[in-house]
C-alpha positions in Angstrom: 93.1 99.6 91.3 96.9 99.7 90.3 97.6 99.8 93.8 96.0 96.7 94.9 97.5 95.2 92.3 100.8 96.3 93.1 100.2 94.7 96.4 98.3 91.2 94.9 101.7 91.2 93.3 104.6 91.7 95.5 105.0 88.9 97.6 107.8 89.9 99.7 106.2 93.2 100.2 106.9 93.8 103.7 103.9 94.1 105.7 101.6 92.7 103.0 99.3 90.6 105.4 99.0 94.1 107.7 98.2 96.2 104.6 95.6 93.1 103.0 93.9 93.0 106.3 93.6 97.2 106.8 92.2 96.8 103.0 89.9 94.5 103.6 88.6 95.9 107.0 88.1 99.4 105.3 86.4 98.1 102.2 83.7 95.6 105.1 83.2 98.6 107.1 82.4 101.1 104.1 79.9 98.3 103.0 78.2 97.9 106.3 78.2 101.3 107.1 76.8 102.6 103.6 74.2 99.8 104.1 73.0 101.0 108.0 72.9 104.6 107.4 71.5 104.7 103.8 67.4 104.5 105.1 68.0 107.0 107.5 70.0 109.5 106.0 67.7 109.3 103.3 65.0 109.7 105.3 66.5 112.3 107.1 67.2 114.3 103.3 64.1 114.1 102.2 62.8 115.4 105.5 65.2 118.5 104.9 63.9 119.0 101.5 60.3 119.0 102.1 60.8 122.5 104.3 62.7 123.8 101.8 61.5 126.4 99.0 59.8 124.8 95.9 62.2 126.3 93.1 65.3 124.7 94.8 67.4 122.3 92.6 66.8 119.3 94.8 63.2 119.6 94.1 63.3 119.7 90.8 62.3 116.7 88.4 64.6 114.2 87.0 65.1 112.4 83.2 65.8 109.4 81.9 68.9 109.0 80.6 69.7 106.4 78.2 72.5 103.7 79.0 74.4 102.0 76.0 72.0 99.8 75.4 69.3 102.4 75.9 67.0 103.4 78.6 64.7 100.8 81.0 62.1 102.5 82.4 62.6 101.6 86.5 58.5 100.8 86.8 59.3 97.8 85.0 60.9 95.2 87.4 61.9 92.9 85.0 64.0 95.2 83.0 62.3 95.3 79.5 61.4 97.5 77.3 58.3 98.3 75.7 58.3 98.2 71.8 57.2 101.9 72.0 60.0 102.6 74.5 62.1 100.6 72.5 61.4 102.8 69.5 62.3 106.3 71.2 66.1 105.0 71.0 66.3 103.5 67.5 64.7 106.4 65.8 65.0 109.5 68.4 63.7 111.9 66.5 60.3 111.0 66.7 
């Protein structure tokens, strides 16, 4: 980020507008490019997982992991807790 701002700040930086524009033709790109390809390289993992043996890492089963404000399960759409979910984080030894 310091870099950017080093260029947000230098107005008689020479070639600013070329260096802006480069900048913000990488960053559109990454986005549209990330966005096209996600479905079916994901599709494409998956379909390279499936042949592989069942005690490898990437088959394995995943946690929870509590954020700051603790842990939303992602079945709920909303993004609320349960009081008994809710619980787990205020008390978690029980």
């Amino acid at each position: 980020m310091r870099g950017l701002t080093v260029v947000a700040e230098a107005a008689r930086l020479a070639g600013r507008e070329e260096i802006e524009a480069v900048v913000a033709l990488t960053v559109l790109l990454s986005v549209l490019l990330h966005g096209v390809t996600a479905a079916p390289l994901s599709g494409a993992f998956i379909r390279w997982a499936d042949g592989m043996a069942v005690d490898v890492p990437e088959k394995g089963g995943t946690i929870e992991v509590p954020t700051r404000g603790g842990s939303v399960p992602s079945s709920d759409s909303q993004g609320r807790m349960r009081p008994d979910e809710m619980s787990r984080w205020n008390n978690p030894d029980t």
